[in-house]
N, C-alpha and C positions, 0 to 999 in steps of 0.2 A: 417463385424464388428469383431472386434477382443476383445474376454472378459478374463481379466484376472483377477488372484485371490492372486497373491501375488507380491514384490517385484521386486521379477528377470523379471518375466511375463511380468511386466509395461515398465521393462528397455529395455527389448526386443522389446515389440511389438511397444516403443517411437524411438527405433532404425533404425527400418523397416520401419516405418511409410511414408505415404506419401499426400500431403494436398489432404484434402476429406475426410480422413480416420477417424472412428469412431473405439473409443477404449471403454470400458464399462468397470469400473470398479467395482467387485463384493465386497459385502460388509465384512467390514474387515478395520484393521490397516494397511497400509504400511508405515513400516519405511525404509524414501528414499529420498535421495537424486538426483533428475534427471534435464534434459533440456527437453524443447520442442522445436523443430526445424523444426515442420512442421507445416501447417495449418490442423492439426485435432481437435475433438471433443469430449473430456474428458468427456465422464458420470460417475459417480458414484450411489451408492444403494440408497443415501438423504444425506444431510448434515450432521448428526448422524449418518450414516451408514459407509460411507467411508472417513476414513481420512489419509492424506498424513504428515507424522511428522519427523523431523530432529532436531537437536539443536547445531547445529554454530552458531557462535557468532563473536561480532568484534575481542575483543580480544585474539583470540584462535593461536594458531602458526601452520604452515603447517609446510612440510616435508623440507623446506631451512629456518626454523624458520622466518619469515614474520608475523607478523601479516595478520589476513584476513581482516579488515577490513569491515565497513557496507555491500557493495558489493558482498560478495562470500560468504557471513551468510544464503542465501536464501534457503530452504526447496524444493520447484521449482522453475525452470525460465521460463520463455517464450521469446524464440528469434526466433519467425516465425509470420509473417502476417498471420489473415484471422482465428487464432486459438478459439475456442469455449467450455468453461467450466461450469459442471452443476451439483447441487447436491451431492457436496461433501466436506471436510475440508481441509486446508491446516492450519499444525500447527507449527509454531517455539516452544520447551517447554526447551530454554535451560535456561530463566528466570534468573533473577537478574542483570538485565541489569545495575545497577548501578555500580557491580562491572564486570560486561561482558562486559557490550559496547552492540550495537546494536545488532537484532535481528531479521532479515529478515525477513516472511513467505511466503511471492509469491515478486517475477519479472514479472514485465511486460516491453518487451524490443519489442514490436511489435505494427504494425498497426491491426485496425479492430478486437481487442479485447472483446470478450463477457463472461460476467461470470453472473450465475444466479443463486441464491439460494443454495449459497455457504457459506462456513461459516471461517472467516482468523484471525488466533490466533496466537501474541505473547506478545512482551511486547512493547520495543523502535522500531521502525520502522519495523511495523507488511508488510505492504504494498508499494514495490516503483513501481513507473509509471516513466518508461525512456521513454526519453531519459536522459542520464546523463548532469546536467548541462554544459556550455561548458567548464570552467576551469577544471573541473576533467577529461571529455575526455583526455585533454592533459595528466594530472595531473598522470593517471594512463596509460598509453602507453606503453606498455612492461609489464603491470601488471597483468589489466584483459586482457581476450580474446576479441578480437574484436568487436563479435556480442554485447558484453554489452558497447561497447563504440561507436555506431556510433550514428552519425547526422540524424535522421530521425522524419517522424510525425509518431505519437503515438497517435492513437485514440482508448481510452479502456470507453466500460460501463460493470457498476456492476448494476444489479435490483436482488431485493429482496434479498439481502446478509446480513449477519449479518458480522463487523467487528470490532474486540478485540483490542485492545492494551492501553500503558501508555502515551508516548510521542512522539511527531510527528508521529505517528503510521499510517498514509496518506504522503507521499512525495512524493518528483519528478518532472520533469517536462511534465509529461504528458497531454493528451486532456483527459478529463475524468470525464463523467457523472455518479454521483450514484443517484440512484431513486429506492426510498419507500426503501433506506436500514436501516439498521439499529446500527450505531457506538456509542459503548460500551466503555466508558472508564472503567476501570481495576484498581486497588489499586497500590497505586505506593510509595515505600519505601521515596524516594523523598516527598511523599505528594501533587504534584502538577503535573498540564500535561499537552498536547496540543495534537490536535485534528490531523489538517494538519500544515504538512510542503512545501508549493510548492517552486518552485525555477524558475520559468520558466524565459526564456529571454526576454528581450523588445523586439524583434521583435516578439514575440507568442501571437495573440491575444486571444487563447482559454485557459484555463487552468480545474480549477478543480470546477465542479459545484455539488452542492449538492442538490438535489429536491426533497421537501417530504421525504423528513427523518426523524428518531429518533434517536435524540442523549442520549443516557443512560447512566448508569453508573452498576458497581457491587457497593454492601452494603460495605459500608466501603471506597466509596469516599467521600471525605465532599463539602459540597454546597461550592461553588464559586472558586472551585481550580481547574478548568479546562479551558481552552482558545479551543475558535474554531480554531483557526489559527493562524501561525506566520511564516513572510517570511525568509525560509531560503538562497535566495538570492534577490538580491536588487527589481527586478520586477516581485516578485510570482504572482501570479495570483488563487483568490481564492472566490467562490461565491455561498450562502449557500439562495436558494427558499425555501415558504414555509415549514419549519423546526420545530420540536418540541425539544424543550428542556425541561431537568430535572434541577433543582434547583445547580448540581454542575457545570453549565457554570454560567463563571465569568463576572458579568455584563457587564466590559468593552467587552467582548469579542474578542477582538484580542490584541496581543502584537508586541510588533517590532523585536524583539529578542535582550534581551540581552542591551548592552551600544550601540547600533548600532542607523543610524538614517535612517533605513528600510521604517518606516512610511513614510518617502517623496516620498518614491518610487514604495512602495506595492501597488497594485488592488485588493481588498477586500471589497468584495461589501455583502450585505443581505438584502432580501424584503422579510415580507414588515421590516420597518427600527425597531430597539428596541430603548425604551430610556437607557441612559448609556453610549455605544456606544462609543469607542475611536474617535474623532472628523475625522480622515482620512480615516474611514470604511464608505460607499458610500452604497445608496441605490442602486438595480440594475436599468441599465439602460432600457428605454422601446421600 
């Protein structure tokens, strides 16, 4: 096992690394920017103990003045199968996303994804689950690096997590189970916000399932200005079990996005059913 205690440490030992490999990270701030590339096993001291924090943003310009866009805003990534993470934070704090643009805090670009009793902080798109839809694959080809644009199954669960953000602060198209976590809407200058953003393809029958969760807020969200979901492309795929909500999810509960006519084509299901309920949100099936 490899324990490290500070920045460089992490960058090293995530260098070296090779799948199997358990890295322990001692408690403590690191501010850091890194990839995962192997299948290893990220510990940290607890959720409060060890946090990983960066602050990119969409709108920030690299060194050929580029915008970064959503995509390379990320705190970490993960582009290795098989990787496993526990007891610790990952935080985007570069905040003010209305005048920033998105705000990354974890990548997930891999199979057999586990994270446990973790804790993922930022504002606009705190959490994405690749793969990338398949228009932006093309879309950026020369942009990002490969390992964030392939075609692959993406199978990630989160249990016991707690996850922060304003809007669409869940995206992607990934497989991906959260159970007994706990998602946190945030104050949002905007006033209003959503939960998940999926995107997945019609040919992806899995997507993103939510089981025994709490969905909360911080003080200073107002009741009914939060949506569980809305597809950010035409066949998201999005499905929210036994669930508790606070008073700031919006009766309707999902939206279509925007002037778009998504609802024909979204998979948005919830059981057991609420009344309210936009007429194309579907109980789960049995």
């Amino acid at each position: 096992m490899d324990i490290v205690h500070n920045s460089k440490e992490l960058i090293q030992a995530l260098g070296r690394a090779v799948s199997g490999d358990e890295i322990f990270l001692k408690e403590g701030v690191y501010r850091v920017k890194t990839v995962v590339r192997a299948g290893v096993t990220l510990t940290g001291a607890g959720m409060d103990k060890t946090v990983l924090i960066w602050d990119d943003y969409a709108q920030k310009r690299d060194e050929l003045g580029r915008e970064y866009v959503t995509f390379r805003t990320w705190t970490l990534a993960v582009c290795a199968d098989g990787v496993t993470v526990r007891d610790l934070s990952i935080v985007n704090d570069a905040l003010r996303p209305e005048v920033r643009g998105q705000e990354v805090a974890l990548t997930v670009y891999g199979d057999r994804f586990l994270m446990e009793n973790c804790r993922l902080t930022s504002t606009q798109d705190t959490l994405f689950l690749g793969p990338l839809p398949d228009d932006l694959i093309e879309r950026y080809d020369g942009f990002l690096p490969d390992e964030l644009r392939l075609r692959k199954e993406c199978r990630q669960v989160f249990r016991n997590c707690l996850i922060e953000g304003t809007v669409d602060f869940i995206f992607g198209c990934g497989d991906a189970l959260f159970e007994n976590c706990e998602i946190r809407s945030l104050v949002d200058a905007r006033g209003h916000g959503y939960v998940a953003a999926p995107a997945h393809e019609k040919r992806q029958t899995r997507g993103f399932l939510f089981r025994e969760c709490r969905l909360t807020r911080e003080p200073g969200v107002a009741d009914g200005s939060i949506w569980l979901a809305r597809p950010w492309r035409d066949y998201g795929l999005c499905a929210f079990e036994n669930c508790q909500y606070d008073a700031h999810i919006a009766p309707e509960g999902f939206d279509k996005w925007n002037d778009t006519d998504r609802d024909r084509t979204a998979r948005f299901y919830e059981s057991p059913p609420r009344p309210g309920r936009v007429p194309w949100a579907k109980e789960i099936p049995t």
